[in-house]
N, CA, C and O atoms as CSV, one atom per row, in Angstrom:
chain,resi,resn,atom,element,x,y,z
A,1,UNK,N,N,0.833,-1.188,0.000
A,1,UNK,CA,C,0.000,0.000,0.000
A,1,UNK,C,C,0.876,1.249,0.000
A,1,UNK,O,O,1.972,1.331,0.554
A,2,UNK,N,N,0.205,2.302,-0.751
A,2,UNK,CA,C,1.510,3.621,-0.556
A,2,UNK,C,C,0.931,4.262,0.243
A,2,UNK,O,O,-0.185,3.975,0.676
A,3,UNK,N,N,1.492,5.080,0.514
A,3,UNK,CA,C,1.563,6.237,1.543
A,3,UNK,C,C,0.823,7.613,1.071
A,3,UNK,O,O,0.907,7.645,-0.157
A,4,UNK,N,N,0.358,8.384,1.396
A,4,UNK,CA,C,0.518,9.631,0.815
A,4,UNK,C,C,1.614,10.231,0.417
A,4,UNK,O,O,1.662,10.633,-0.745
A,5,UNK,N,N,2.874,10.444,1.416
A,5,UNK,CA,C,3.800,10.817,1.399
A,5,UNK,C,C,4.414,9.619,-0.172
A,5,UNK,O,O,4.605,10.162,-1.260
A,6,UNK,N,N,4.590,8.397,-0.048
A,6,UNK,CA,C,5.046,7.812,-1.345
A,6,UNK,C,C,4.135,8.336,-2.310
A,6,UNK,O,O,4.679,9.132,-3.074
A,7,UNK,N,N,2.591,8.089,-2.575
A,7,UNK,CA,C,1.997,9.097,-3.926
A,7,UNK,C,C,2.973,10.220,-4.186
A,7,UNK,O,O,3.649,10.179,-5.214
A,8,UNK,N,N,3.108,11.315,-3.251
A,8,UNK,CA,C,3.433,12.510,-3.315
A,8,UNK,C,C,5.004,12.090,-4.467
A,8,UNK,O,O,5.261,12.401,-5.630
A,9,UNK,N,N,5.665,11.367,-3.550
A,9,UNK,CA,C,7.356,11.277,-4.283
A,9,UNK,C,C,7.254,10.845,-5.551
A,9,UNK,O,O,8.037,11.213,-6.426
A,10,UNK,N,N,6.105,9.880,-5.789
A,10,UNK,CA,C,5.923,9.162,-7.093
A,10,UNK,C,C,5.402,10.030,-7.778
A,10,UNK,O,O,6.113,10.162,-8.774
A,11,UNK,N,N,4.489,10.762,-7.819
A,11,UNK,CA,C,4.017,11.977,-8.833
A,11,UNK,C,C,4.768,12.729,-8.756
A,11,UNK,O,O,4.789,13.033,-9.949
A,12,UNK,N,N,5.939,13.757,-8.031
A,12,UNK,CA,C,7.287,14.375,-8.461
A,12,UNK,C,C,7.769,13.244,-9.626
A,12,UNK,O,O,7.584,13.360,-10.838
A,13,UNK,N,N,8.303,12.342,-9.072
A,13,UNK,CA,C,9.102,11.197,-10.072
A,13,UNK,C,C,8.391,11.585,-11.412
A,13,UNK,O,O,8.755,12.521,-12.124
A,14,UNK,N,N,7.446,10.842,-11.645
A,14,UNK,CA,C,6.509,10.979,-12.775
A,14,UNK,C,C,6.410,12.408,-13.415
A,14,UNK,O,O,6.145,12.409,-14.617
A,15,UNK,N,N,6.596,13.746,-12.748
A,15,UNK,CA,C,6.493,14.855,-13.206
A,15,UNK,C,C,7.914,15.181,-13.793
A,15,UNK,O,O,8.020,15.838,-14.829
A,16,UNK,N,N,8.928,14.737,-13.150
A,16,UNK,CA,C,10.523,14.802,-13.444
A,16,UNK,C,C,10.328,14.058,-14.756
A,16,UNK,O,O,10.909,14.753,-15.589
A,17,UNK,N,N,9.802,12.991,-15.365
A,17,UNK,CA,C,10.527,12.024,-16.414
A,17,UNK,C,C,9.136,12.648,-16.975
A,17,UNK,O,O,9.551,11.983,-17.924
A,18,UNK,N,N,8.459,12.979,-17.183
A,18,UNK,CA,C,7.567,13.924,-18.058
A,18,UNK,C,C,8.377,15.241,-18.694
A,18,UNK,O,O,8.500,15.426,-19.905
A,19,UNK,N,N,8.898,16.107,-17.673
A,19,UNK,CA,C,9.305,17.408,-18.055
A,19,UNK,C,C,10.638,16.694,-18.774
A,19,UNK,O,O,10.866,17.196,-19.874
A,20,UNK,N,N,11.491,15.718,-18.422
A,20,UNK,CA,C,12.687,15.208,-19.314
A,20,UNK,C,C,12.034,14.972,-20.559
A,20,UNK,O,O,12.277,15.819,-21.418
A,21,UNK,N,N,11.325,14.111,-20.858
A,21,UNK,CA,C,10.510,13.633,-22.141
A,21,UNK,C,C,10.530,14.998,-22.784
A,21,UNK,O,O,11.354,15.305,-23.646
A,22,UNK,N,N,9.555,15.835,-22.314
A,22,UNK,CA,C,9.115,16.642,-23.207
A,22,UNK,C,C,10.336,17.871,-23.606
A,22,UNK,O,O,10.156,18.632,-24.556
A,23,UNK,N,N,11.480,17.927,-22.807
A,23,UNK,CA,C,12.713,18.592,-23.135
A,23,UNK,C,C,13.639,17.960,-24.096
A,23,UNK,O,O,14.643,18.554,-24.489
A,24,UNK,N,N,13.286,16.609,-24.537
A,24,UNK,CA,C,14.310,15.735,-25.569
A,24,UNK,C,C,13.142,15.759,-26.912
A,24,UNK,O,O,13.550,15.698,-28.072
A,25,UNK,N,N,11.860,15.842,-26.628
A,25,UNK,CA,C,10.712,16.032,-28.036
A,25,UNK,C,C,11.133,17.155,-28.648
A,25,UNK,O,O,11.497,17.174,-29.824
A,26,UNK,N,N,11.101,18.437,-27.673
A,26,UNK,CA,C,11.440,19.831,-28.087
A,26,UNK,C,C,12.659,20.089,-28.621
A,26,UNK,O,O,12.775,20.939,-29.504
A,27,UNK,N,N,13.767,19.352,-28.126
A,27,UNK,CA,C,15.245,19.575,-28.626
A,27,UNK,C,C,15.386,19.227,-30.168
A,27,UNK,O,O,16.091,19.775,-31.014
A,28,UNK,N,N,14.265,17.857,-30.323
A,28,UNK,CA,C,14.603,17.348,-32.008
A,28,UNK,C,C,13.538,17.414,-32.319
A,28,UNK,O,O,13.151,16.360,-32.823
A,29,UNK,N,N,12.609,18.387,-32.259
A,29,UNK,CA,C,11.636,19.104,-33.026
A,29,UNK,C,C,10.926,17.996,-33.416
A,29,UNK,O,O,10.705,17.733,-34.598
A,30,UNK,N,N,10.403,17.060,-32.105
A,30,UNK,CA,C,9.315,16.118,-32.603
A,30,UNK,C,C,8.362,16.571,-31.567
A,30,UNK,O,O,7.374,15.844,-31.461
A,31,UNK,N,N,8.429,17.855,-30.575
A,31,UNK,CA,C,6.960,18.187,-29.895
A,31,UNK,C,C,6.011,18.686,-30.677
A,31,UNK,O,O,6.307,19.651,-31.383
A,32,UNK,N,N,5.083,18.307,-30.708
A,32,UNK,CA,C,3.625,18.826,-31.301
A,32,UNK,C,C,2.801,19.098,-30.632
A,32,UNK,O,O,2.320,18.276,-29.851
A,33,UNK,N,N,2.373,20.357,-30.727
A,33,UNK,CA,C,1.728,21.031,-29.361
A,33,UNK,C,C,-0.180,20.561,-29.753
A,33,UNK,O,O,-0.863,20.560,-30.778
A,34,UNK,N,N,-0.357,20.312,-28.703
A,34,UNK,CA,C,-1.709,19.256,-27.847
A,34,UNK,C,C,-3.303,20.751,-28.372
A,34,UNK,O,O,-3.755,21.717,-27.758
A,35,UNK,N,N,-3.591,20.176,-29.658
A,35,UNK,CA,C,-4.945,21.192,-29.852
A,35,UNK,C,C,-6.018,21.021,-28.963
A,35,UNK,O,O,-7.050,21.648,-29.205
A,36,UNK,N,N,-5.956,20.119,-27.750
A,36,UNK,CA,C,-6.848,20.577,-26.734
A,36,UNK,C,C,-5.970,20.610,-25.181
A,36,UNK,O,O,-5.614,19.698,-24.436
A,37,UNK,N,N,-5.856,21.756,-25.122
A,37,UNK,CA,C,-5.018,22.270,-24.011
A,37,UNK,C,C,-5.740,22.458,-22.544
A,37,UNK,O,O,-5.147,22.945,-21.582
A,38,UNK,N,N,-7.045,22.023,-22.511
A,38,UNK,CA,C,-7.856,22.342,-21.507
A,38,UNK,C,C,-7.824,20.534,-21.169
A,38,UNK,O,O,-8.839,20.039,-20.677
A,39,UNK,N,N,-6.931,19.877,-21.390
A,39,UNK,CA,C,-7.416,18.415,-21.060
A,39,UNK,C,C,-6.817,18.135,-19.839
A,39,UNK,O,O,-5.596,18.191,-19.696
A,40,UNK,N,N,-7.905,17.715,-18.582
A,40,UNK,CA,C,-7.187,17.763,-17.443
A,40,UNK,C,C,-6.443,16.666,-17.287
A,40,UNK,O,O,-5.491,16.829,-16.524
A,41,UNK,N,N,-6.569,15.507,-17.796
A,41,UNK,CA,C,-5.548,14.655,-17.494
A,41,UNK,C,C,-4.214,14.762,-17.828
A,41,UNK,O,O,-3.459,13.941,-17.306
A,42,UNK,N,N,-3.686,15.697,-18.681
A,42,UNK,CA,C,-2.494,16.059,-19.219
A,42,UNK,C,C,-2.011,16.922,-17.960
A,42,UNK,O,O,-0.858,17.347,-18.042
A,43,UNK,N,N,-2.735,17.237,-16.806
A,43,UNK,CA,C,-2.234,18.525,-16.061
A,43,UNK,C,C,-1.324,18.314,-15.038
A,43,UNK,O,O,-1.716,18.354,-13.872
A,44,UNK,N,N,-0.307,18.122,-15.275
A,44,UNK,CA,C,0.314,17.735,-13.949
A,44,UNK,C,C,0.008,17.737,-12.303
A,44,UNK,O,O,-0.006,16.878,-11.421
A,45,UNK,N,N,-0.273,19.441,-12.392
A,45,UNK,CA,C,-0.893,20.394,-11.151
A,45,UNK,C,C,-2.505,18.806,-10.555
A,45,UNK,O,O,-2.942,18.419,-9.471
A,46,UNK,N,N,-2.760,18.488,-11.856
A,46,UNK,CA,C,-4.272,18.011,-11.421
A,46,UNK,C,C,-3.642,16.516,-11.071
A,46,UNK,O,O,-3.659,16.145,-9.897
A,47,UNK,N,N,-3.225,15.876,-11.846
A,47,UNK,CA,C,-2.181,14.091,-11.461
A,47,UNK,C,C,-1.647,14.646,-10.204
A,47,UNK,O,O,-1.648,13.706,-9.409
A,48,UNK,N,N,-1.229,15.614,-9.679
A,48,UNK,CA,C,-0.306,15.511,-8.504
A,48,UNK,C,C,-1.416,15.511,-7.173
A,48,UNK,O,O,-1.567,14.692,-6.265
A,49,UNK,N,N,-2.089,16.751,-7.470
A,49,UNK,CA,C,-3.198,16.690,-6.200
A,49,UNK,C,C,-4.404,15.650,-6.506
A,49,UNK,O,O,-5.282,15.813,-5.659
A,50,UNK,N,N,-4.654,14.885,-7.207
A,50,UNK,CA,C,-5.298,14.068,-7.186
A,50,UNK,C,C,-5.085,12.407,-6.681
A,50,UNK,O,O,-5.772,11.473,-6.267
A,51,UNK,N,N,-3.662,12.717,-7.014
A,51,UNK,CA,C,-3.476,11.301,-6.652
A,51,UNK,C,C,-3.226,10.613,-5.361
A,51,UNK,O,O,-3.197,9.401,-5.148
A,52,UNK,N,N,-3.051,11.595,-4.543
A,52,UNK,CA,C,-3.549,11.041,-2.859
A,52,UNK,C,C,-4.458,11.085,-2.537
A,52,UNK,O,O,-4.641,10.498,-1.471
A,53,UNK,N,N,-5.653,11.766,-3.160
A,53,UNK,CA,C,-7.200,11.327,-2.617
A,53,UNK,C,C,-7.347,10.104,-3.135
A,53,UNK,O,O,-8.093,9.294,-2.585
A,54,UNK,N,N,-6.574,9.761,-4.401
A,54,UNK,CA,C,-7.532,8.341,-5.181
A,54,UNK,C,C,-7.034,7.343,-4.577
A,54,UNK,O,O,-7.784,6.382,-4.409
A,55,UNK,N,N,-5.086,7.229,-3.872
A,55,UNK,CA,C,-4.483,6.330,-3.304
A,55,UNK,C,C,-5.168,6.324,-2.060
A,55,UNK,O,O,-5.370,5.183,-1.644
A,56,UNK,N,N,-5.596,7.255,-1.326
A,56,UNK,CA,C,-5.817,6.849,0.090
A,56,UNK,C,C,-7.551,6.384,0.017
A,56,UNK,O,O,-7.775,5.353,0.652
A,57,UNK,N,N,-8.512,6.874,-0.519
A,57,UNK,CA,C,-9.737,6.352,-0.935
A,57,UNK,C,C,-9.483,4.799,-1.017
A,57,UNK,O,O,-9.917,3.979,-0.208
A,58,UNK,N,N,-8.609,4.491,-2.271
A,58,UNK,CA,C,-8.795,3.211,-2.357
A,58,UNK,C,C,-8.357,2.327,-1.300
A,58,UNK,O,O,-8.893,1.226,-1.171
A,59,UNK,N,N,-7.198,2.809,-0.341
A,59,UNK,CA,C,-6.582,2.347,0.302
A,59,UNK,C,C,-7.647,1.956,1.684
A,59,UNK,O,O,-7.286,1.102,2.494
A,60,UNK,N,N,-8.720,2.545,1.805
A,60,UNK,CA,C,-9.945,3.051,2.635
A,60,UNK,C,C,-10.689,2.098,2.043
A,60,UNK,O,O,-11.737,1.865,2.645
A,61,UNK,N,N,-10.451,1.296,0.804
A,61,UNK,CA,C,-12.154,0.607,0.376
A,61,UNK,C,C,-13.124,1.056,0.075
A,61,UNK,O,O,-14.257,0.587,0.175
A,62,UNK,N,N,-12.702,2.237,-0.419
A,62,UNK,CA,C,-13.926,2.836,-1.392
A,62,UNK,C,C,-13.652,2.608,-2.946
A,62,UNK,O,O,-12.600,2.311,-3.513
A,63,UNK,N,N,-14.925,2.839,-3.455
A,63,UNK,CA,C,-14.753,2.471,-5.009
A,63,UNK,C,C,-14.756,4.208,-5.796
A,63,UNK,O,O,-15.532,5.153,-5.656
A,64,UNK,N,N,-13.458,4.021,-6.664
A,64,UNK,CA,C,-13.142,5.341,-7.271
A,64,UNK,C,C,-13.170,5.394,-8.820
A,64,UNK,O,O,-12.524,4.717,-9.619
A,65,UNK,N,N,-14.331,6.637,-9.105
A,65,UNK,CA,C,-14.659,6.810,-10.242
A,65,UNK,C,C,-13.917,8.094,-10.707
A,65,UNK,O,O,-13.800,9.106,-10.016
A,66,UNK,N,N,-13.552,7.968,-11.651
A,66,UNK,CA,C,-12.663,9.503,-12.076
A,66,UNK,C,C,-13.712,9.915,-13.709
A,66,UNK,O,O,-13.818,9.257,-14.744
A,67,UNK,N,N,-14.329,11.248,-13.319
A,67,UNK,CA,C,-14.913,11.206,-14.696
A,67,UNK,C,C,-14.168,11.957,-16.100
A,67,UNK,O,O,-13.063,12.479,-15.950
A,68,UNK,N,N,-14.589,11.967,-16.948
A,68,UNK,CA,C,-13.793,12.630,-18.140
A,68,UNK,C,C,-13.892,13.917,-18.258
A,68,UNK,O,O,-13.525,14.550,-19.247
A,69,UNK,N,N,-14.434,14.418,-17.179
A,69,UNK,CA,C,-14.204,16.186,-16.802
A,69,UNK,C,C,-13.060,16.393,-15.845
A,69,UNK,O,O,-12.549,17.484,-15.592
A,70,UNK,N,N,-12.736,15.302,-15.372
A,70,UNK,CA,C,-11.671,15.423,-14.242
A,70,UNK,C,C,-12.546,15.162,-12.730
A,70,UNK,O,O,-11.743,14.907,-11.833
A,71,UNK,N,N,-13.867,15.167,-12.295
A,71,UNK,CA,C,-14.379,15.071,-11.621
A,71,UNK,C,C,-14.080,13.644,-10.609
A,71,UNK,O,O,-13.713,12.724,-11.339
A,72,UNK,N,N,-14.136,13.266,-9.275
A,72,UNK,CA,C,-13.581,12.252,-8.863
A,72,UNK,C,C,-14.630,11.739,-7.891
A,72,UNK,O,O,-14.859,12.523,-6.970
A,73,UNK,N,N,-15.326,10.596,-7.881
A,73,UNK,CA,C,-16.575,10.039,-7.350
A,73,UNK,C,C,-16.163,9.081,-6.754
A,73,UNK,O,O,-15.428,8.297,-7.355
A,74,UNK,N,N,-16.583,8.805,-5.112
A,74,UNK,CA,C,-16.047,7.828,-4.172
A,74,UNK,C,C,-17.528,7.330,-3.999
A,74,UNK,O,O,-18.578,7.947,-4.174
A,75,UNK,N,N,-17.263,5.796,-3.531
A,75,UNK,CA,C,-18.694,5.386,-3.061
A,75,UNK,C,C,-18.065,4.611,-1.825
A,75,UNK,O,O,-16.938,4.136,-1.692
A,76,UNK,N,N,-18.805,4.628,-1.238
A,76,UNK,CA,C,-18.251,3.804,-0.043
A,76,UNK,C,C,-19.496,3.229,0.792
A,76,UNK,O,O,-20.389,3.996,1.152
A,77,UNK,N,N,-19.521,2.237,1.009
A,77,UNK,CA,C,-20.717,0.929,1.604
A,77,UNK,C,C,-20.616,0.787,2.867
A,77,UNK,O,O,-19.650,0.249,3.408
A,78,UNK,N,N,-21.496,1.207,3.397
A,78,UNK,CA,C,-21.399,1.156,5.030
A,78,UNK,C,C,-22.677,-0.006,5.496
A,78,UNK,O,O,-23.832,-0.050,5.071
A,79,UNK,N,N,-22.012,-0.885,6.502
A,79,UNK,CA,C,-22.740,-1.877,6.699
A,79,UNK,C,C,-23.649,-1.773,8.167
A,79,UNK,O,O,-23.112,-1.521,9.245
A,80,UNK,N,N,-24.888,-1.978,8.025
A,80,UNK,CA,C,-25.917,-1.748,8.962
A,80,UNK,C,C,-26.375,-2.993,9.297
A,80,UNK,O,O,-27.002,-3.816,8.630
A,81,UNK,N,N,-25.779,-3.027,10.972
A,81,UNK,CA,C,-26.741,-4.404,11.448
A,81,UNK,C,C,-27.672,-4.372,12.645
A,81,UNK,O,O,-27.388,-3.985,13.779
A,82,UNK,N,N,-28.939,-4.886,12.164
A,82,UNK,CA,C,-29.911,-4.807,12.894
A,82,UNK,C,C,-30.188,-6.179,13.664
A,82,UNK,O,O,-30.053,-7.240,13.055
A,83,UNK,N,N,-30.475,-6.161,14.661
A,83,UNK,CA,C,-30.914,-7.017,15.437
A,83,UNK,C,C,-32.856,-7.127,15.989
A,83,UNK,O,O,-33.530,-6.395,16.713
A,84,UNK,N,N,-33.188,-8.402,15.214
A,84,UNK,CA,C,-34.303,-8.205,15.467
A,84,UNK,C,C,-34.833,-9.481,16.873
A,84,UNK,O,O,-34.033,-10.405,17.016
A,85,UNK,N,N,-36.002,-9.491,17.746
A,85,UNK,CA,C,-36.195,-10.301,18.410
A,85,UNK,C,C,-37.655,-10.871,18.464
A,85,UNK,O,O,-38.551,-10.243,17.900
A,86,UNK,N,N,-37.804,-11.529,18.834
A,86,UNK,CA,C,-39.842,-12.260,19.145
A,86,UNK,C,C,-39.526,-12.065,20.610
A,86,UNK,O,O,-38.661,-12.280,21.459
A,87,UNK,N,N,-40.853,-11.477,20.402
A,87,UNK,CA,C,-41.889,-11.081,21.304
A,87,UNK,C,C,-43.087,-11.725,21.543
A,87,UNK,O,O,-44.076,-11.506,20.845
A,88,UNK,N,N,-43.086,-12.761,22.779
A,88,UNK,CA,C,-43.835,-13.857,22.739
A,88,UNK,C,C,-45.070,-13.317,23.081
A,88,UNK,O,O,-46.018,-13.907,22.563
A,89,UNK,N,N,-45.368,-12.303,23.851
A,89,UNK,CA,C,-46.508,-11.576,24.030
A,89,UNK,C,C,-47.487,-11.012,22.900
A,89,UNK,O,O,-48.656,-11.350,22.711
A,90,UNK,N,N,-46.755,-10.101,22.215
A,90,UNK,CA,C,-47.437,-9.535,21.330
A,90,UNK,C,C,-47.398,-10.574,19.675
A,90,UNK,O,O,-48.248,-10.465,18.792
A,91,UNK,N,N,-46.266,-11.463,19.632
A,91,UNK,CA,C,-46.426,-12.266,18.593
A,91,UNK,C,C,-45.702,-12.112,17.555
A,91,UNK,O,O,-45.756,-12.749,16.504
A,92,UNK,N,N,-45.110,-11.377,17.803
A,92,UNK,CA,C,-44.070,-10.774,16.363
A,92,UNK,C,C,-42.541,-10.480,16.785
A,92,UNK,O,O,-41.876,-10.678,17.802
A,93,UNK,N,N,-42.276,-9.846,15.369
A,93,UNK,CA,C,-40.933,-9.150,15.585
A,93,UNK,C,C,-40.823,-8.284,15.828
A,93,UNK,O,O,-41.570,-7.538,15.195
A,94,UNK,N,N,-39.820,-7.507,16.952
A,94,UNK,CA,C,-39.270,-6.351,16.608
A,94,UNK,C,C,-38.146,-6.134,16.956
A,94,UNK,O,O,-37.373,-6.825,17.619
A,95,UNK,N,N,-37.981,-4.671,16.287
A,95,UNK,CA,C,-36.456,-4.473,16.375
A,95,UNK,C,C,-35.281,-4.167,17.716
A,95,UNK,O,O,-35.389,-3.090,18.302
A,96,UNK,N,N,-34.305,-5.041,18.107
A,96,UNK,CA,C,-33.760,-4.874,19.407
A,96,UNK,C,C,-32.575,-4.278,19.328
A,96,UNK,O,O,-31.953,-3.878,20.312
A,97,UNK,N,N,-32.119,-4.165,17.914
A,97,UNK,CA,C,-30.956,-3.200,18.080
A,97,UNK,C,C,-30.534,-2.510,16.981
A,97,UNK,O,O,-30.975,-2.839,15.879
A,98,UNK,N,N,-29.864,-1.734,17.071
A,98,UNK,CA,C,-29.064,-1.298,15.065
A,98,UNK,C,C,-28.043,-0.859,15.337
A,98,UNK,O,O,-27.895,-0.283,16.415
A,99,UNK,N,N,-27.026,-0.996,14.447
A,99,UNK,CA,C,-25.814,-0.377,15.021
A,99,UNK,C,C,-25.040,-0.313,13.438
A,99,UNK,O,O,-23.907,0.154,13.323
């Protein structure tokens, strides 16, 4: 499992061998600049702060949806247990506990 602190080092890492990449494209004039510049997954700023909510979410057992706006959707299942009992008097069930 990572850490926050490891996300954090690993998205520097990942931002370091990105900015190298794109300084050896530019040197031999094979960068071609990106006609949609508003794309958040290209954003570093957005991969860096995102990626310790999604590591520690998952790390938590929640289920993580990332949408194609950049938007980031957690679901998380919380388990409810009820305790029910008979009631020899009245004849039925009811409820003796929830938690």
């Amino acid at each position: 499992m990572l850490s926050i602190g490891d996300a954090s080092q690993q998205c520097y890492k990942a931002m370091m061998q990105i900015l190298y990449m794109s300084n050896i494209l530019e040197k031999n004039d094979l960068y071609v600049e990106d006609e949609n510049k508003d794309d958040i997954f290209s954003d570093i700023n957005y991969i860096c702060k995102t990626t310790p909510l999604i590591v520690e979410s998952l790390k938590n057992g929640l289920d993580v949806a990332q949408l194609p706006n950049g938007d980031i959707l957690t679901t998380e299942v919380k388990t409810v247990n009820t305790q029910y009992s008979w009631d020899k008097t009245r004849q039925k069930m009811f409820k003796a506990s929830q938690s």
